[in-house]
ZAPA-792832 format. One record per atom (N, C-alpha, C): chain; x, y, z. Coordinates in Angstrom, 1 decimal. Layout:
# ZAPA-792832
 cadena     px     py     pz
      A      X      Y      Z
...
END
This chain:
# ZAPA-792832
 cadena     px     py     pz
      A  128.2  117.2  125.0
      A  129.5  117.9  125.1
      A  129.8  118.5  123.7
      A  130.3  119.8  123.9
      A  130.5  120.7  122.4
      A  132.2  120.5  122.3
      A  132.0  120.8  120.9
      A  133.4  120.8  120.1
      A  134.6  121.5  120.9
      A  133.6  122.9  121.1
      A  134.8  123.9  122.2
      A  135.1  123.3  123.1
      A  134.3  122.7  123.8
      A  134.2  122.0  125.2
      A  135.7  120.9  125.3
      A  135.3  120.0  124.1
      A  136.1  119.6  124.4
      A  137.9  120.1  124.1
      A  138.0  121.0  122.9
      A  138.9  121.3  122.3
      A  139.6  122.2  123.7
      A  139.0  123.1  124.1
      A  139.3  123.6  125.5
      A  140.2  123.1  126.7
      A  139.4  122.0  127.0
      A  139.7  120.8  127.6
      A  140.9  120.4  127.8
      A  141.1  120.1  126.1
      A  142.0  119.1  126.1
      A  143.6  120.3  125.9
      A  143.3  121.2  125.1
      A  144.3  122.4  124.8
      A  145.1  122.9  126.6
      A  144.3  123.1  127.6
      A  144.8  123.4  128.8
      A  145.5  122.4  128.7
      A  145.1  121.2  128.8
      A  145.8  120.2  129.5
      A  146.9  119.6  129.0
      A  147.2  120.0  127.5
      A  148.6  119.9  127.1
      A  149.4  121.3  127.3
      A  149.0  122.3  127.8
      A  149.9  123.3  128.7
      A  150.2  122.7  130.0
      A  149.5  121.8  130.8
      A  149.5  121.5  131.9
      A  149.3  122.4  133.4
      A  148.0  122.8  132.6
      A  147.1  123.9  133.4
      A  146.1  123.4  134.2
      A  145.8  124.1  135.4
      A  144.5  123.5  136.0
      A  143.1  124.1  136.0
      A  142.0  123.7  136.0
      A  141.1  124.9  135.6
      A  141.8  125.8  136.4
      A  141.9  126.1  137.4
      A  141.8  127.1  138.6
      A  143.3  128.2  138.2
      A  144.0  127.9  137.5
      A  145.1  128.7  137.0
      A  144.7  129.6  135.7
      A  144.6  128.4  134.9
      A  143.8  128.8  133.1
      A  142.6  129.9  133.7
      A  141.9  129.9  134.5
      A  140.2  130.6  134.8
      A  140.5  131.5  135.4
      A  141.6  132.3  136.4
      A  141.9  133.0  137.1
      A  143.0  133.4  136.3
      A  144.3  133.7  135.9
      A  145.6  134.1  135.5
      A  145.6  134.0  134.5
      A  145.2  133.8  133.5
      A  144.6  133.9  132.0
      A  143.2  134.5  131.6
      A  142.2  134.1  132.0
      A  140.9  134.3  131.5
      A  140.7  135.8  131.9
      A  141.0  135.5  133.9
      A  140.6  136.4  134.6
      A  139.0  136.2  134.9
      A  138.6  135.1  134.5
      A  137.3  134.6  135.6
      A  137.3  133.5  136.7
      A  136.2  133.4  137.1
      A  136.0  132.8  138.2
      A  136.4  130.9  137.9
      A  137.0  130.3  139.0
      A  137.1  129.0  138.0
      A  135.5  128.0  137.9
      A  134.8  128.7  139.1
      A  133.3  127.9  138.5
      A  132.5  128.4  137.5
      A  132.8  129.7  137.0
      A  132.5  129.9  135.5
      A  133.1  129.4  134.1
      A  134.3  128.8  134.4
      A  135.1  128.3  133.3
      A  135.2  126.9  133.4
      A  134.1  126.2  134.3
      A  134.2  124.8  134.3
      A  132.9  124.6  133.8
      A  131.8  125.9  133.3
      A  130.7  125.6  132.4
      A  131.5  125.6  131.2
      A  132.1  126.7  131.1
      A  132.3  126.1  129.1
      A  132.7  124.8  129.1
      A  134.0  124.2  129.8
      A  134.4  122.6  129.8
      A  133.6  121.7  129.5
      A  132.9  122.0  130.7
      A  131.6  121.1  130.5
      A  130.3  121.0  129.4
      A  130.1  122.1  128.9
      A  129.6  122.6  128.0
      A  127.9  123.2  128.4
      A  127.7  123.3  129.6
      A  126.8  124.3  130.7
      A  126.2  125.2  130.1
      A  127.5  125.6  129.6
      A  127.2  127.5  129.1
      A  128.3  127.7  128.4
      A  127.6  128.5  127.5
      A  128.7  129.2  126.0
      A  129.3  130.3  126.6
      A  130.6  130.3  126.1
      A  131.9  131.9  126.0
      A  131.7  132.6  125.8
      A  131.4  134.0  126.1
      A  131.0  135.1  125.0
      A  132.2  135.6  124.8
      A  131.9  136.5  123.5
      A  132.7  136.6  122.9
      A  134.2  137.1  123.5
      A  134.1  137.7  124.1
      A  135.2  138.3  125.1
      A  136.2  137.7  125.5
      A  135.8  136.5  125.7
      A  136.2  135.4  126.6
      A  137.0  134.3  125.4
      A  136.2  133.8  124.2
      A  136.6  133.5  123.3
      A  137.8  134.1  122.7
      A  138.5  135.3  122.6
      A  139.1  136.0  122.0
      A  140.6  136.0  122.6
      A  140.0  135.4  124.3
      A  141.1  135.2  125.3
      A  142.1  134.3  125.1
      A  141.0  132.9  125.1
      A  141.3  131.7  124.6
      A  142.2  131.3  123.1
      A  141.6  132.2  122.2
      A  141.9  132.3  120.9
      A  143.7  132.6  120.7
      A  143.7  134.0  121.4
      A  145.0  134.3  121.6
      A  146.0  133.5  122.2
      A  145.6  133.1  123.1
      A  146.7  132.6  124.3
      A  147.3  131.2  123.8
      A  145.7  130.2  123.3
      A  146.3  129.2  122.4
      A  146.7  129.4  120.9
      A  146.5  130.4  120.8
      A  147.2  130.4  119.1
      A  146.0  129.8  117.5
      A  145.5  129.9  118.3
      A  144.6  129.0  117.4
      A  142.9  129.9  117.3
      A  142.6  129.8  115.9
      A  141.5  130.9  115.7
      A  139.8  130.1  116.1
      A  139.1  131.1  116.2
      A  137.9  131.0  117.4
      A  137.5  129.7  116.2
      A  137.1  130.3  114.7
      A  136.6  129.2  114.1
      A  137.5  127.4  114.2
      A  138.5  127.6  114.3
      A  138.3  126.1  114.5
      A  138.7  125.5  116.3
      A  138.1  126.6  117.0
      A  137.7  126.3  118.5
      A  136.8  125.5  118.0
      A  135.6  126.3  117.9
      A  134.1  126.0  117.2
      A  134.0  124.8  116.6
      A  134.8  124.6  115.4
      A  134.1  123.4  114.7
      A  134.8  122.3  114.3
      A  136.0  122.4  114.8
      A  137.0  121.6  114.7
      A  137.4  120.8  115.7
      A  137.5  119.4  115.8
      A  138.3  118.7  116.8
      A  139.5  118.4  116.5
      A  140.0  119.3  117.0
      A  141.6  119.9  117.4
      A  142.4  118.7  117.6
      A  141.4  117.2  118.6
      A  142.5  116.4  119.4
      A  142.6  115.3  118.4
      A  142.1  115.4  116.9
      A  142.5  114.4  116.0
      A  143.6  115.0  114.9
      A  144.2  115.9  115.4
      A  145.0  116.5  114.8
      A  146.4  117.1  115.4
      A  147.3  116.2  115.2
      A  148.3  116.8  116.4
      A  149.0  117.7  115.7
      A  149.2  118.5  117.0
      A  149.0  120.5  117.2
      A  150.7  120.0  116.3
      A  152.2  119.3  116.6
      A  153.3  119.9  116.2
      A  153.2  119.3  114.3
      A  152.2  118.5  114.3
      A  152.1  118.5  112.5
      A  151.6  119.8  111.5
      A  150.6  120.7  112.7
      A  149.8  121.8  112.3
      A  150.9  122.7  111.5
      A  150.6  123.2  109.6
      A  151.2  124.3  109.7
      A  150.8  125.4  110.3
      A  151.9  126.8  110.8
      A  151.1  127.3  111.5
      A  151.0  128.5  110.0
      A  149.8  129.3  109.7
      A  149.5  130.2  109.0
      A  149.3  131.5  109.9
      A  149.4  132.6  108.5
      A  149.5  133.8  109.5
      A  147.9  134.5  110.8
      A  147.3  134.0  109.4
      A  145.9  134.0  110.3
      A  145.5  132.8  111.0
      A  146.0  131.7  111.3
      A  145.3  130.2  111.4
      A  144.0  129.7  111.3
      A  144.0  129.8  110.1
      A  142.6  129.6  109.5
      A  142.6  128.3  108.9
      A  143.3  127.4  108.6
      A  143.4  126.1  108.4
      A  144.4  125.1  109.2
      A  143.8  123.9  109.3
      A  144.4  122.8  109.6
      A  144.9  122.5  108.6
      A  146.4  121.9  108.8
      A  147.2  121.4  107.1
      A  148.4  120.6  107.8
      A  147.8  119.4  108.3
      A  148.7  118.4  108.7
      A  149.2  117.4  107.6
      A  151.1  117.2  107.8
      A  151.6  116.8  106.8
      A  151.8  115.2  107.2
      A  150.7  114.4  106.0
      A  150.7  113.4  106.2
      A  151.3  112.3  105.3
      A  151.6  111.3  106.1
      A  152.7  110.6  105.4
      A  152.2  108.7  105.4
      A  152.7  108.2  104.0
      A  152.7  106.9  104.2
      A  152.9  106.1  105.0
      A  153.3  104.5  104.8
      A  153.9  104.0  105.8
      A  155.3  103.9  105.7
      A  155.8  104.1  104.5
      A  157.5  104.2  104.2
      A  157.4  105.5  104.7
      A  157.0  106.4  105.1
      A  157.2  107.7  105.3
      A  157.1  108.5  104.1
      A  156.7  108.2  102.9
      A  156.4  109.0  101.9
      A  155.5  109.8  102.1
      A  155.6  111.6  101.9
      A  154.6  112.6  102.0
      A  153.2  112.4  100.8
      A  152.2  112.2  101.4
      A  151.2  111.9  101.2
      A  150.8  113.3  100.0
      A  150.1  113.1   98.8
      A  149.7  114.5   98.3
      A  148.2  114.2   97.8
      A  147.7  115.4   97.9
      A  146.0  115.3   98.4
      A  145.8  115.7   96.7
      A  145.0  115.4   96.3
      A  144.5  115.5   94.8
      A  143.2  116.0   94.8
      A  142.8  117.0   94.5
      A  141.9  118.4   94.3
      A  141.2  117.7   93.0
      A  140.1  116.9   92.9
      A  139.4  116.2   91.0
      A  138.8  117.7   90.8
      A  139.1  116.9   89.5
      A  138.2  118.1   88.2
      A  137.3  118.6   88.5
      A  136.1  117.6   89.3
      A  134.9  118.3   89.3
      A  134.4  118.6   90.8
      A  135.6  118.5   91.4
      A  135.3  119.5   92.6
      A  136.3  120.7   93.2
      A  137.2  121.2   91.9
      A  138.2  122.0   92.0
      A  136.8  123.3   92.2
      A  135.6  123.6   91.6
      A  134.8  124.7   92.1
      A  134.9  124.9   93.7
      A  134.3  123.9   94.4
      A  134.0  123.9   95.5
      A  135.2  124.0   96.8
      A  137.0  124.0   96.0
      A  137.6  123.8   96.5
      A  137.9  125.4   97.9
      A  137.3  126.3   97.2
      A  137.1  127.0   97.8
      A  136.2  127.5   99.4
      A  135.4  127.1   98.9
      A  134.7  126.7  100.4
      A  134.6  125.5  101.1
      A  136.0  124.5  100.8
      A  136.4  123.2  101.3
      A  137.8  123.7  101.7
      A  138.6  124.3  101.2
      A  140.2  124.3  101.7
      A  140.2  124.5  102.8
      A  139.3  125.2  104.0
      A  139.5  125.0  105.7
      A  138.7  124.5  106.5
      A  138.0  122.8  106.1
      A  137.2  122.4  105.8
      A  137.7  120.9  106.3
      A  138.8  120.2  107.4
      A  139.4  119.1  107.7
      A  138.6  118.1  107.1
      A  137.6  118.4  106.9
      A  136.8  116.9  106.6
      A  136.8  116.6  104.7
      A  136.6  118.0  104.3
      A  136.8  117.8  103.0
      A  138.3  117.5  102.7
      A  139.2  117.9  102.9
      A  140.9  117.6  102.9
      A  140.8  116.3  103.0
      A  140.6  115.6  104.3
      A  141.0  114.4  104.6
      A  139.8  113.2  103.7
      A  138.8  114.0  102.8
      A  138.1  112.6  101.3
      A  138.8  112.8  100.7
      A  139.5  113.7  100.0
      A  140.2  113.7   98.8
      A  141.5  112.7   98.6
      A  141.2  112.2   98.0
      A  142.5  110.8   97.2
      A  144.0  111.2   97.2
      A  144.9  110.3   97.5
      A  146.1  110.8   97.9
      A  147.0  109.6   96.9
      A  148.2  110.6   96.7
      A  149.1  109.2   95.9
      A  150.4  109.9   96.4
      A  151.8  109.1   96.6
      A  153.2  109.2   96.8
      A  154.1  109.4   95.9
      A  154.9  110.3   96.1
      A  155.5  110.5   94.7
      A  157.2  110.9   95.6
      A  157.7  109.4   95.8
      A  159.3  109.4   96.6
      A  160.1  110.5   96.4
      A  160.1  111.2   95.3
      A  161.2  112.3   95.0
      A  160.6  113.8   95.7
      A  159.2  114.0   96.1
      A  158.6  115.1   96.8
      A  158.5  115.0   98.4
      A  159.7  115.6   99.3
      A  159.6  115.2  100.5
      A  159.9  116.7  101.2
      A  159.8  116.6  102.2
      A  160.0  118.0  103.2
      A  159.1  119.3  103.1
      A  157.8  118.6  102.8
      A  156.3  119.8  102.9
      A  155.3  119.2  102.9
      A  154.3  120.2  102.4
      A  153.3  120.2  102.3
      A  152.6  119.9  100.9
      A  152.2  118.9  100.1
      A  152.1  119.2   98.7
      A  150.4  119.0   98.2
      A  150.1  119.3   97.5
      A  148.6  118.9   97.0
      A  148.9  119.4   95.4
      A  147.8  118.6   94.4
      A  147.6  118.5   92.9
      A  146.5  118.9   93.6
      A  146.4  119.9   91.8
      A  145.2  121.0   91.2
      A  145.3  120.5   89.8
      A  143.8  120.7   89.2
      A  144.1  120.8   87.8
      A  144.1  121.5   87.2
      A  144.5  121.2   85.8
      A  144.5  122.6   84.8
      A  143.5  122.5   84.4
      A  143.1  123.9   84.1
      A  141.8  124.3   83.3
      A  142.4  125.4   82.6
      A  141.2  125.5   81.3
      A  141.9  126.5   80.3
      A  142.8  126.4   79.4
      A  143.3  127.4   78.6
      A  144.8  127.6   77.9
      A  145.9  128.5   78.4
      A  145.5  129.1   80.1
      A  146.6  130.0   80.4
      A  147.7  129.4   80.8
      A  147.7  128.2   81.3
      A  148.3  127.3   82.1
      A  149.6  126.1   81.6
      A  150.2  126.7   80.4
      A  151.1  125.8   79.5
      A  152.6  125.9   80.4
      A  152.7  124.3   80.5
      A  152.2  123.6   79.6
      A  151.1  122.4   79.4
      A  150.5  123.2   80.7
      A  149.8  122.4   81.5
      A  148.2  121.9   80.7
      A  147.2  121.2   80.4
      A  146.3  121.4   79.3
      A  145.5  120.8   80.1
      A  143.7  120.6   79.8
      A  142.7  119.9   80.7
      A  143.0  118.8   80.6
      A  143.0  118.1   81.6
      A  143.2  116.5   81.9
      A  144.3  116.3   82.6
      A  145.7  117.5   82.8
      A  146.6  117.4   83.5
      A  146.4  117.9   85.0
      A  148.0  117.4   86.0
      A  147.6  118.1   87.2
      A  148.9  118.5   87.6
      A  148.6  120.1   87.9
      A  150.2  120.3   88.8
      A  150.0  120.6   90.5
      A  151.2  120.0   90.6
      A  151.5  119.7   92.3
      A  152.6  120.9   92.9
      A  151.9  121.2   94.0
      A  152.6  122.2   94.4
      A  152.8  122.3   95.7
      A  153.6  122.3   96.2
      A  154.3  122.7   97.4
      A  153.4  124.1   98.2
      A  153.2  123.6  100.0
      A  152.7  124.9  100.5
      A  153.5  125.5  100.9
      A  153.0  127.1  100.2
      A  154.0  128.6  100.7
      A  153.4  129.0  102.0
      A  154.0  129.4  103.0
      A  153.2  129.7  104.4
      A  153.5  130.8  104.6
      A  154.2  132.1  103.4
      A  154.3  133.3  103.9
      A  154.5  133.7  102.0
      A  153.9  135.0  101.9
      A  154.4  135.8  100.6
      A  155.5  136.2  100.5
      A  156.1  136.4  101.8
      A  157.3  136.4  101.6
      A  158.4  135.6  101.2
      A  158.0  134.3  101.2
      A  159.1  133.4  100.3
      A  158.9  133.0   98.4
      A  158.0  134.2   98.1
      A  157.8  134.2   96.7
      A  158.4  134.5   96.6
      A  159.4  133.8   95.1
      A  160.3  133.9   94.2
      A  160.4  134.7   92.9
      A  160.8  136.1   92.5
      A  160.5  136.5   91.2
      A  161.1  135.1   89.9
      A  159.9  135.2   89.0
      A  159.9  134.0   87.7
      A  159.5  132.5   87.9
      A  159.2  132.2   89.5
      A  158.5  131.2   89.9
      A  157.7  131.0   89.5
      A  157.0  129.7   89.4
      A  155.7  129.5   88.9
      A  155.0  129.1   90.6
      A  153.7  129.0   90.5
      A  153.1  129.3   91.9
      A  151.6  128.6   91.4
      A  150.8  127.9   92.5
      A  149.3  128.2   91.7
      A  148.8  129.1   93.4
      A  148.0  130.0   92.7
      A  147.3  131.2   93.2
      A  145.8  131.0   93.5
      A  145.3  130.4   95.2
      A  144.3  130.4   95.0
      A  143.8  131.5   95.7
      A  142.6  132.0   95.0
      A  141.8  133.5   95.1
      A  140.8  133.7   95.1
      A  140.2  134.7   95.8
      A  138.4  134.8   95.8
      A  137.8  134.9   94.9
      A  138.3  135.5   93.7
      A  137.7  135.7   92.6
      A  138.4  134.6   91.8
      A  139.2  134.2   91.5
      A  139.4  133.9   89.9
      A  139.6  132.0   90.6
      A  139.4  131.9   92.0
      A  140.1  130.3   92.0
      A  141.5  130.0   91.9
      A  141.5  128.5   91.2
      A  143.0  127.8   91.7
      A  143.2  128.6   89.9
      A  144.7  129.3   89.6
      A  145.1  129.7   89.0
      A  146.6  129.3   89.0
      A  147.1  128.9   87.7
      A  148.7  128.7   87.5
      A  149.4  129.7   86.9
      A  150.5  130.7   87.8
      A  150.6  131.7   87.2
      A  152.2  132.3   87.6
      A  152.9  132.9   87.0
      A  154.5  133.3   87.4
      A  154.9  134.1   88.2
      A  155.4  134.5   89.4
      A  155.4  135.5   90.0
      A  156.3  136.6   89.5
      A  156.1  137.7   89.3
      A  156.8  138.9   88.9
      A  157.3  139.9   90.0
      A  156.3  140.6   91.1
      A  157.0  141.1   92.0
      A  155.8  141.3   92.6
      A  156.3  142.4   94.1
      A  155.2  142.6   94.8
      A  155.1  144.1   94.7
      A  153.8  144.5   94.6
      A  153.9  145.8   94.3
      A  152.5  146.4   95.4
      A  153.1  146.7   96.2
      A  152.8  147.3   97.7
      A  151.5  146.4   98.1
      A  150.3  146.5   97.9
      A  149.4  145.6   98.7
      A  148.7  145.2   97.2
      A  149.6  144.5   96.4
      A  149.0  143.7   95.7
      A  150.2  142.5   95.2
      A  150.3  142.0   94.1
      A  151.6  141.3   93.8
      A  150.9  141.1   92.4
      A  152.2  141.5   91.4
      A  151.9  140.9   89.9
      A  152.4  139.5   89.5
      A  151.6  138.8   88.5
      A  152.1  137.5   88.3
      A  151.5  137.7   86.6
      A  151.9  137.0   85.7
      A  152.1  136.5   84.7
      A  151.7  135.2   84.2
      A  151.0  135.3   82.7
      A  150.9  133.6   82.5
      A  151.6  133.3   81.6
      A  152.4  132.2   81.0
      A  153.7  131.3   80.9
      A  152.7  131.9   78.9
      A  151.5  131.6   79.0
      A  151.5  132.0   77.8
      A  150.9  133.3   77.3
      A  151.7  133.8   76.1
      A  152.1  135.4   76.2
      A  150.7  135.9   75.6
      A  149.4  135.2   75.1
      A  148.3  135.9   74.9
      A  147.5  137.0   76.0
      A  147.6  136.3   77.2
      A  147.2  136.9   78.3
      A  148.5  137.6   78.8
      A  148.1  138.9   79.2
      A  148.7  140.6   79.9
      A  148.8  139.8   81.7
      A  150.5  140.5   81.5
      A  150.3  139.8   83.3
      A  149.6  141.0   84.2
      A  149.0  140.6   85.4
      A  148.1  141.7   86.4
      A  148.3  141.7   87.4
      A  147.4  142.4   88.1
      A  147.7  142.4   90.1
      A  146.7  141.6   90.6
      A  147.1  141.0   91.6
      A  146.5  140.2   92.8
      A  146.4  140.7   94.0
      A  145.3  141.8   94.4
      A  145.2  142.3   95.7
      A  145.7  141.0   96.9
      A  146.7  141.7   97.8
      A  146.9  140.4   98.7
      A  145.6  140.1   99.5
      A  144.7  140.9   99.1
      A  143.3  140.3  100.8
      A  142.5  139.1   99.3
      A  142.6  139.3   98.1
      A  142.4  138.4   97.5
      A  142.7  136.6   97.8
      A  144.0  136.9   98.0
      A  144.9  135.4   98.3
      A  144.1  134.7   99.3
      A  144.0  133.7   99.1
      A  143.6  132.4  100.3
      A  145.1  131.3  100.6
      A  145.2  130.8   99.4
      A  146.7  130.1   99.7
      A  147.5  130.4   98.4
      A  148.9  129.6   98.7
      A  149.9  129.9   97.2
      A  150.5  128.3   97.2
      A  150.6  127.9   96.2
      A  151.5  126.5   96.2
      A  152.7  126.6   95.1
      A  153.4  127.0   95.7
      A  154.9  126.2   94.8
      A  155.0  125.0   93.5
      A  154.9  125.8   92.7
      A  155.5  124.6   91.5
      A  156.1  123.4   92.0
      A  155.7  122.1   91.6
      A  156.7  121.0   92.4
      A  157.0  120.4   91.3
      A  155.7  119.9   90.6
      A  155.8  118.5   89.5
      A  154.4  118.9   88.7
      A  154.6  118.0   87.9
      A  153.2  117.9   87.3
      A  152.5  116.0   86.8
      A  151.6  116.2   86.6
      A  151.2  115.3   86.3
      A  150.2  115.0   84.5
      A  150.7  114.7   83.5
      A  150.0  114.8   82.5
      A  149.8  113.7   81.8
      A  148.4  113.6   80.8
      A  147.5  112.5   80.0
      A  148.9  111.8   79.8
      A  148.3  110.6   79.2
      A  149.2  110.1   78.6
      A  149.4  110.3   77.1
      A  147.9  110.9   76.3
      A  148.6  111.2   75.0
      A  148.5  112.7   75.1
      A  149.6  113.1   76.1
      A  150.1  114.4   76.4
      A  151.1  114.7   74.9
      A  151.4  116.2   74.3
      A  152.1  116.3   72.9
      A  152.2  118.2   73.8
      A  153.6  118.5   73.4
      A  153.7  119.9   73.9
      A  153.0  120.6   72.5
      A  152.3  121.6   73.1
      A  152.0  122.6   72.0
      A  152.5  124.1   72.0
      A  152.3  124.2   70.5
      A  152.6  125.5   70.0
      A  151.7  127.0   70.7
      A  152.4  126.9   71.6
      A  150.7  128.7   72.6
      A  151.0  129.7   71.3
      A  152.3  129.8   70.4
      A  152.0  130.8   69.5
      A  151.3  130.8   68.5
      A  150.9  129.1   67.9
      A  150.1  128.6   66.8
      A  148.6  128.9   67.5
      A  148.6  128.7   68.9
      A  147.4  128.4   69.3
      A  146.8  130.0   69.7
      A  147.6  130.7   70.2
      A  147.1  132.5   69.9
      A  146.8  133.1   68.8
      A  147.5  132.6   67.9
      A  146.8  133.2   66.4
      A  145.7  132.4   66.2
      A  145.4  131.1   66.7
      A  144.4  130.7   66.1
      A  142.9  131.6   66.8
      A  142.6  131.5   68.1
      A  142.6  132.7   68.8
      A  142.0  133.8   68.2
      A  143.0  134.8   67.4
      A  143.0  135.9   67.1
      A  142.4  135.4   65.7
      A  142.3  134.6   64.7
      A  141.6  134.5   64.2
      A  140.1  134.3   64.0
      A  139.9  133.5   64.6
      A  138.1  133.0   65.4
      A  137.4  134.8   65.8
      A  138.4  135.4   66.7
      A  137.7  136.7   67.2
      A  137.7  137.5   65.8
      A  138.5  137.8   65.0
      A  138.4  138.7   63.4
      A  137.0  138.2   62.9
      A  137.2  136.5   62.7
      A  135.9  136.2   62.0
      A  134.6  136.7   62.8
      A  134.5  136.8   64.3
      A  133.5  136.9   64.8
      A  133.3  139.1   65.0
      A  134.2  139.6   64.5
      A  133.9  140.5   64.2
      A  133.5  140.8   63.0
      A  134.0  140.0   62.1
      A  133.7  140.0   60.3
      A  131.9  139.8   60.2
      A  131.6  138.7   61.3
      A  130.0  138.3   60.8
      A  129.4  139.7   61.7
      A  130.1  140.4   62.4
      A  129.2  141.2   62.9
      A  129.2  142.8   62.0
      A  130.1  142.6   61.2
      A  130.2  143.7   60.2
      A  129.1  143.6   59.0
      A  129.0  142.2   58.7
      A  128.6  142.1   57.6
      A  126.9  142.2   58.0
      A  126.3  141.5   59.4
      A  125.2  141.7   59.8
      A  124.6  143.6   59.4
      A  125.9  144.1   60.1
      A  125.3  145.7   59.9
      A  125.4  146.4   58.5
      A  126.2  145.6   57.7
      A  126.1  146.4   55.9
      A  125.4  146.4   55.4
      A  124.4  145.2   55.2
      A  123.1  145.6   54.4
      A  122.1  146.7   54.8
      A  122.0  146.9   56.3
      A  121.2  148.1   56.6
      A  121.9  149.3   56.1
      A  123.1  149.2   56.6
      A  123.5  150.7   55.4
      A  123.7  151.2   54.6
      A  124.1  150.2   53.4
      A  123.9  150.5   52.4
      A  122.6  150.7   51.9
      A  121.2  150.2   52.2
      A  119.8  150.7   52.1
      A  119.8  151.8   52.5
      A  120.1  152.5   53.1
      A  120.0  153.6   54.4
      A  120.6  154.5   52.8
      A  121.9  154.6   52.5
      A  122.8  154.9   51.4
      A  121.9  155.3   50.1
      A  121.4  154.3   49.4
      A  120.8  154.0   48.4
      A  119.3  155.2   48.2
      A  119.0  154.8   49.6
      A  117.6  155.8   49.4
      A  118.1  157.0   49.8
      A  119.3  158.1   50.4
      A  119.3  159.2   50.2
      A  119.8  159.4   49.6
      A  120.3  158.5   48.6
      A  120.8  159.0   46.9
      A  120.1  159.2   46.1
      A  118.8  158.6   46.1
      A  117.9  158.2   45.3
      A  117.1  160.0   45.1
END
């Protein structure tokens, strides 16, 4: 029996459909053609999948590879495309559960975020004051992210539409190119959106929207314990000094050649 098979299955039958209704008045096929997919006889083509897809709400990929019936459907956020499962899970006091994204597999978070099986290894801790969503910790990487430093983590609430971006919010931004990013929202500017980082060395930019994968809401954070706020303006000039010096050695590499160069058509 296949995943579809059974996901199929079980989806009619919390409509409280019979094959012979669902295969005829929905599908528009025969009902002994639609008791092979069930059964798993014979695969959907695509046509047919697209039927299914629609009518339940739910996208072909996690027909395919997802068992749907360990996941109940009214915990599902629903997203615009429904490309992920993102059930909101809770302790036994009822505290919202928050999924913690480690250091060294915030790379791969990428081709794990729609992925139930990677969500549901990742380590979870309670935090009583964070209640009524969705939350997951990311870490910081970098210096864009103050005041956030490596070894910290900020927790962020799921956004399930761009439209409840906030101008001056802080957000983390995850994207095809650049990853999990902590960054400010500024506005939207037609099919892209500008955002800003908290420290003023970096130019704020655009985020094509087909970029976006998810957005998380600033919640909380989480930092070392021999956490100490820093100076981003001490730490920009320092910055800007390192890059002068590393222009200086590259000045100096090219002067002795020209002043030889100099010397001999004076000579």
């Amino acid at each position: 029996m296949s995943i579809f098979a059974d996901n199929i299955r079980f989806l009619r039958g919390k409509r409280g459909l019979s094959q012979h209704a669902f295969a005829n008045d929905i599908l528009i096929i025969s009902r002994d053609r639609y008791s092979k997919y069930e059964s798993g006889r014979s695969e959907a083509p695509y046509e047919v999948l697209i039927k299914i897809s629609k009518y339940f709400n739910i996208s072909i990929d996690l027909l395919l590879t997802v068992d749907i019936r360990k996941y109940p459907l009214e915990d599902i956020l629903k997203l615009p495309d429904n490309r992920i499962v993102l059930p909101v899970v809770v302790d036994q006091l009822g505290n919202n559960s928050i999924e913690i994204v480690p250091q060294k597999a915030s790379m791969g978070y990428l081709s794990g975020y729609s992925d139930p099986e990677y969500i549901e290894n990742l380590q979870r801790i309670t935090l009583p004051f964070l209640t009524n969503g969705k939350y997951r910790a990311f870490p910081a990487q970098g210096d864009s992210m103050p005041p956030f430093k490596d070894g910290s983590y900020i927790i962020g609430k799921f956004v399930e539409s761009l439209n409840d971006l906030k101008a001056n919010k802080s957000y983390i931004f995850v994207t095809l190119n650049e990853g999990i990013s902590y960054k400010r929202f500024i506005g939207r500017n037609g099919k892209a959106i500008s955002v800003s980082s908290d420290n003023s060395y970096y130019n704020p930019y655009d985020i094509p929207l087909e970029e976006i994968v998810e957005v998380w809401q600033y919640a909380s954070g989480i930092f070392p314990e021999d956490f100490e706020p820093e100076n981003f303006e001490n730490y920009n000039l320092k910055d800007l000094i390192i890059e002068l010096r590393r222009d200086v050695r590259k000045l100096d590499n090219k002067l002795p050649d020209k002043i030889i160069k100099f010397k001999k058509n004076t000579i």
